[in-house]
N, C-alpha and C positions, 0 to 999 in steps of 0.2 A: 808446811801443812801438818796440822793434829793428824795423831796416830788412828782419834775415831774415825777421821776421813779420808784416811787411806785406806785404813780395814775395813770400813765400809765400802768402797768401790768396791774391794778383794770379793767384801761378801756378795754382795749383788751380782757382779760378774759372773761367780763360780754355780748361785744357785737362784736358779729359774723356773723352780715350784716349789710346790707345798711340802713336798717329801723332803725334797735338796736341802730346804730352811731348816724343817725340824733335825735334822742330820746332821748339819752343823752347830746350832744351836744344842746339840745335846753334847757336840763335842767342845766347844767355848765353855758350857755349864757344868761338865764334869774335870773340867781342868780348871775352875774357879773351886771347886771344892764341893757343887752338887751332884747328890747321889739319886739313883731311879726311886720313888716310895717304896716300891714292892721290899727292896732292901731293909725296911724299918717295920719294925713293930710297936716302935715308943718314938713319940715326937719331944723334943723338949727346947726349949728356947736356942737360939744359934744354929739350928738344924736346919740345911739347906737342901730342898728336895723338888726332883719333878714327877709328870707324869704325861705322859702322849698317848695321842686317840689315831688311830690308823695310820698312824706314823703323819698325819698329816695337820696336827696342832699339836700345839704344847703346853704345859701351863707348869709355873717353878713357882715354888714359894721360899721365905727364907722370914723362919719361926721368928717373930718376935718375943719381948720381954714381959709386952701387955699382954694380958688375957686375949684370946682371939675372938671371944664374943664381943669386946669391945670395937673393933672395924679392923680393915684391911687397908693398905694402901695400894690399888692395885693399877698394872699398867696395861692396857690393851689395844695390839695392832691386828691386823689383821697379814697374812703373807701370799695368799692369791693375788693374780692382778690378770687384765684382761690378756686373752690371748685366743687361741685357735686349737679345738681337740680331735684329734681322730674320732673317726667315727668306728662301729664295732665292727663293720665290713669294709674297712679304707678303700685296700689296695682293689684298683682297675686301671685297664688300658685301653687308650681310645685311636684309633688313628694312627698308631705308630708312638704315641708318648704316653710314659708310665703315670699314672697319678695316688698322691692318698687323699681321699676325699677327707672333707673336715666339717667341724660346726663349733660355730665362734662361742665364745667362753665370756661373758660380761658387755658392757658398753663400749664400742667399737666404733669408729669410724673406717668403714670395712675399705676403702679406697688406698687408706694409709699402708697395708698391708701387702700389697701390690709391688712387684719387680725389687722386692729386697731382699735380703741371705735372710736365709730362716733356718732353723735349729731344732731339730727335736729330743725333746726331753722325757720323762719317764719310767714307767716299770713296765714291764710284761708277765703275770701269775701263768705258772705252766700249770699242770693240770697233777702234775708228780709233786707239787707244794711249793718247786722253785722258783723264788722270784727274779727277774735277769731287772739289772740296771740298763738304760739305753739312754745315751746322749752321742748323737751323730750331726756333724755340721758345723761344731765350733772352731777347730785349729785352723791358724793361719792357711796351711796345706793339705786340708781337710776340703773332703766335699763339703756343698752347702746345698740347700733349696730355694727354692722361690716358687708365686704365684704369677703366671703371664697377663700380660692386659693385654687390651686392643693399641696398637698404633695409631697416632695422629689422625694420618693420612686416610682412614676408612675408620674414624670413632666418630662423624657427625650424629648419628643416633643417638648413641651413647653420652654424648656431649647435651645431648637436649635434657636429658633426664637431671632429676634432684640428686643432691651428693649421696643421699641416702637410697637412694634406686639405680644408681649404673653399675655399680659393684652389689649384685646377687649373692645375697650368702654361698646359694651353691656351685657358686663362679669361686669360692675363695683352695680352688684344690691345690694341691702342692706339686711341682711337677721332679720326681724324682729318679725318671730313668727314660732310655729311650730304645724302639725297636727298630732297626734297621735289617731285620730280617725280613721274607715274606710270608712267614709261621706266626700263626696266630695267639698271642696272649708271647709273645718269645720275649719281647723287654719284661714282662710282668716276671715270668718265668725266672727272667734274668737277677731281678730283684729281688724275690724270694731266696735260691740261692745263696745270692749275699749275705742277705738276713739269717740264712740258716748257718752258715760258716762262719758268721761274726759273733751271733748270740743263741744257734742253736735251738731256733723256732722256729715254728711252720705259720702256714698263714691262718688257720686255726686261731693258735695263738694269739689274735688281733683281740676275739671275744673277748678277753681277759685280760684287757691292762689298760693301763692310764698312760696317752702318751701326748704329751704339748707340744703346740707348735711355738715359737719364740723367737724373736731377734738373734740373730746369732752375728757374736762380738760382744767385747767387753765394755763396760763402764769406762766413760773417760772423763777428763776435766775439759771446762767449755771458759774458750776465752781466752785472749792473750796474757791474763792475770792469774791463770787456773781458778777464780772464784767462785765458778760455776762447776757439775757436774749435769751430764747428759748422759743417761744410762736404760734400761727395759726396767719396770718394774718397781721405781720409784714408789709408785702407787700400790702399795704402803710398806713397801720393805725402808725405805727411810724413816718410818716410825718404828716399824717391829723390831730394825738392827739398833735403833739410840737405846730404845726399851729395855731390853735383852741385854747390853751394854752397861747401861747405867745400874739394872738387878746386877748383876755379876758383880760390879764394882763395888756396889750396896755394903756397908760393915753395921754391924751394931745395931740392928732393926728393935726403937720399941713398939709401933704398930707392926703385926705382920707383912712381910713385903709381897706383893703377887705381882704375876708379868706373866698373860694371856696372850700367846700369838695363835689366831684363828683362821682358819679356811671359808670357802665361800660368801664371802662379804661382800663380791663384785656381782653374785644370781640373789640378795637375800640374805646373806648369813645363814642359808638352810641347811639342813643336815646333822648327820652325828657330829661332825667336823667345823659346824660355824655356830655363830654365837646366839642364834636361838632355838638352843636345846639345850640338854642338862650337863653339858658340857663341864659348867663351871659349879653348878650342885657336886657333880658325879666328883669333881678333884676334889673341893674343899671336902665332901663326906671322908675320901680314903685320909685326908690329914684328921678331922675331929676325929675318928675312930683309933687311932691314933696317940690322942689325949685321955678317951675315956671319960666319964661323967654323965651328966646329966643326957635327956632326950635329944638324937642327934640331929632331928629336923629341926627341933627347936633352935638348935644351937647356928642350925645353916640360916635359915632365918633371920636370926639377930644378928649372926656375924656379917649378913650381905648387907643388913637393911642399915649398919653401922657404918661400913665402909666408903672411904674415897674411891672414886677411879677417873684417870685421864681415857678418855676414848680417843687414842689415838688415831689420828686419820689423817691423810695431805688435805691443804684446804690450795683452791683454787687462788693463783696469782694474778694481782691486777698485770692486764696485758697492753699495755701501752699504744699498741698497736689498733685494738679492738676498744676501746674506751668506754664504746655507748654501750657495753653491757654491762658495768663496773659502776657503783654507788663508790666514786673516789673514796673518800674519807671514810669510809666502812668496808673497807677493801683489805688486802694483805700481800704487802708487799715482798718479794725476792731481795733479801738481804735483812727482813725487820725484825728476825728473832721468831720463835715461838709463834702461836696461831692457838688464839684461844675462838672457838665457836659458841655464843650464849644457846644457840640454836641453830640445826642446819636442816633438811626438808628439804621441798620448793614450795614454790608461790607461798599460800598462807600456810605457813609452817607444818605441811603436810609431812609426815615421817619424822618427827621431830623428836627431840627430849631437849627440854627446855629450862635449864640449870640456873638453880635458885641463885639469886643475888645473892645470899650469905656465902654460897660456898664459893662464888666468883672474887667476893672478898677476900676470904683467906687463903686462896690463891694468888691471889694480885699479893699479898704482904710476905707470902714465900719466896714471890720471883722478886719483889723489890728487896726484900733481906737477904737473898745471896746475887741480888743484881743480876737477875735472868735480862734479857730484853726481850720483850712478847708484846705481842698486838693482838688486839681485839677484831676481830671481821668477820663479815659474812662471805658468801661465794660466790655470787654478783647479786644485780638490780633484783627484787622481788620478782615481778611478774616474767623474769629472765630465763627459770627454772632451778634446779636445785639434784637434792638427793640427802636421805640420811645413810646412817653410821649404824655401827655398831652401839651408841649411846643409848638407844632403847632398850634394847635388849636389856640390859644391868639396869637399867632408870626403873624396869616393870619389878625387882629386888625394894626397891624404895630405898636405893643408895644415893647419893652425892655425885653427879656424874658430868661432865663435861666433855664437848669434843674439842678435840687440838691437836696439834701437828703443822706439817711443816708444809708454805708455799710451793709449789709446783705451777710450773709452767708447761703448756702443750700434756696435761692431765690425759690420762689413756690412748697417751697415743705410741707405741713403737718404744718410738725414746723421750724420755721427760726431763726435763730439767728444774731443777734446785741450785740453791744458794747452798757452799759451805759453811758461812756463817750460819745460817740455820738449822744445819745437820749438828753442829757445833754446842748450839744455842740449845738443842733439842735435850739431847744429852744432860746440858748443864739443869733443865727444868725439871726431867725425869727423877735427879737424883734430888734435888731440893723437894719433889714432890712426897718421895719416897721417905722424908726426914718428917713429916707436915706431922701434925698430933691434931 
């Protein structure tokens, strides 16, 4: 097995948000030879630099030879993916068992989520400036979580209901401690405690921090062949790690190279943190300021409205199983390579960005001249449903934009799976892309 698809499990495994990503990704890109911008006061061709927004995106560039009004070649994933957040008053006790209340994070199939180990991830801001890291529930001989259901035997009600109505959002609590005393709030009590002897917070302390609920266990290989991977978070950390990978690897840029890993993609892309906002003005301004010249809006302007970008994204895999929601032959298959999107939306290409045949061209002659293997698809039947990307966002620049990325199986759900071949494939396109003029 390629080293990208080992370190890739590593990576997915190890980090299970937005922070974890950009964390590592600054340590892979400072050991490739990228430096923080703040560092520079002069940019000059060869220069490879980043910069990140509340520790929770990133954006690296790696100067090219061409003028940079000329375009960019730029790569974008996104590194959220669905999941479950604390709430800002979690912790209560009901009955005798501890809970932290929660409220789900993206498009969810809330049932999925149900009697399996779960992990929390995160920070906690103290009120003294300090931030405390907290990941509790991963080791083998580590405690874990879970959320309880109902039994068989007394779920006939529950059983009547739609898949999207037996599982109540505010049924999804975590159940994380228990009272066996006959003192009241004494498991809650108990918990706190803990929490204050492991990270030295009170429960206070909840106000003010980000903390994930997530699968907890690693990324594994699926299949007697290992050809598969089953892992959390696929959706889209298999696009942002090739991405990421492939910049790093990048030498000798004559179009500037970019590689945009963003937040909130799965609510919108909203926020300071996702990609519609001035995210991506706010980095390329600290590079042109940098060059010096002429008017710098001008220059953000032309440099967007010049540029290539891959919108990377997983695209949904024809599921065998499920057929009649699949346009066969306009489908994308687990093992075909790459996943190019003309357009993705639902039904009549609602949320769309709808990428010119000229630029589908000269991408189709880049993957054919270094022999990428990629397919064409959509993401099932039209009137089936859908969703966009991040491709908007950058399309409203009047740049060259395309979604693609890599098949996924069981898409937001716990654990997903992909083809190695593709994670492989992904890679091989990224940096052919990043060559493109």
């Amino acid at each position: 097995m390629s080293d990208t698809v080992k370190n890739y499990i590593k990576f997915i495994s190890e980090n299970k948000t937005e922070r974890e990503c950009v964390k590592s990704a600054i340590r892979m890109a400072e050991k490739a030879g990228y430096r923080n911008i703040e560092e520079f006061e002069t940019l000059t061709a060869a220069d490879k630099v980043y910069t990140t927004v509340y520790g929770k995106a990133i954006v690296l560039f790696e100067i090219g030879t061409n003028p940079i009004e000329e375009g960019m070649n730029i790569l974008c994933a996104h590194i959220d993916s669905p999941r479950l957040d604390l709430k800002m008053k979690p912790l209560y006790e009901k009955n005798g068992i501890v809970y932290l209340n929660t409220h789900y994070y993206g498009g969810i199939k809330k049932y999925q989520w149900v009697t399996m180990p779960l992990a929390i991830h995160g920070v906690i801001a103290k009120k003294n400036g300090e931030v405390v890291e907290v990941r509790m529930g991963e080791e083998d001989d580590d405690y874990t979580f879970a959320i309880s259901d109902i039994l068989p035997h007394i779920a006939q009600e529950q059983m009547k209901k739609s898949a999207s109505e037996f599982i109540p959002g505010e049924s999804l609590d975590l159940v994380i401690g228990l009272n066996r005393e006959e003192e009241k709030d004494a498991g809650k009590n108990a918990v706190l405690s803990v929490l204050k002897e492991k990270y030295g917070i009170s429960e206070d302390d909840f106000l003010s921090a980000e903390l994930e609920v997530v699968p907890a266990g690693r990324a594994k290989y699926l299949g007697l062949r290992k050809d598969m991977i089953i892992g959390y978070g696929q959706d889209d950390r298999v696009c942002a790690y090739t991405s990421l990978e492939a910049v790093l690897e990048h030498k000798k840029a004559k179009r500037t190279c970019c590689c945009i890993l963003v937040d909130k993609e799965e609510i919108g892309s909203v926020g300071a943190t996702g990609m519609d906002s001035l995210l991506l003005e706010n980095a390329l301004s600290e590079v042109l300021t940098r060059f010096g010249g002429c008017d710098e809006m001008t220059r953000i302007r032309r440099t967007l409205k010049n540029s290539y970008m891959l919108s990377s994204d997983v695209n949904s895999a024809l599921d065998p199983l499920n057929m009649d929601l699949y346009d066969e032959a306009n489908s994308s298959k687990l093992g075909g390579g790459i996943v190019f999107n003309k357009y993705t939306g639902s039904r009549g290409k609602s949320g769309a960005s709808d990428a010119n045949a000229e630029y589908i061209a000269k991408l189709r002659k880049a993957m054919d001249d270094n022999k990428v293997a990629f397919q064409m698809a959509d993401m099932a039947k039209v009137d089936v449903g859908g969703g966009g990307t991040i491709a908007k966002f950058a399309a409203w620049y009047g740049m060259s934009v395309i979604d693609s990325g890599v098949s996924v199986l069981s898409m937001h759900a716990p654990f997903e799976i992909t083809s190695t071949f593709d994670i492989e494939t992904a890679k091989q396109c990224y940096l052919a892309f990043l060559d493109m003029e």
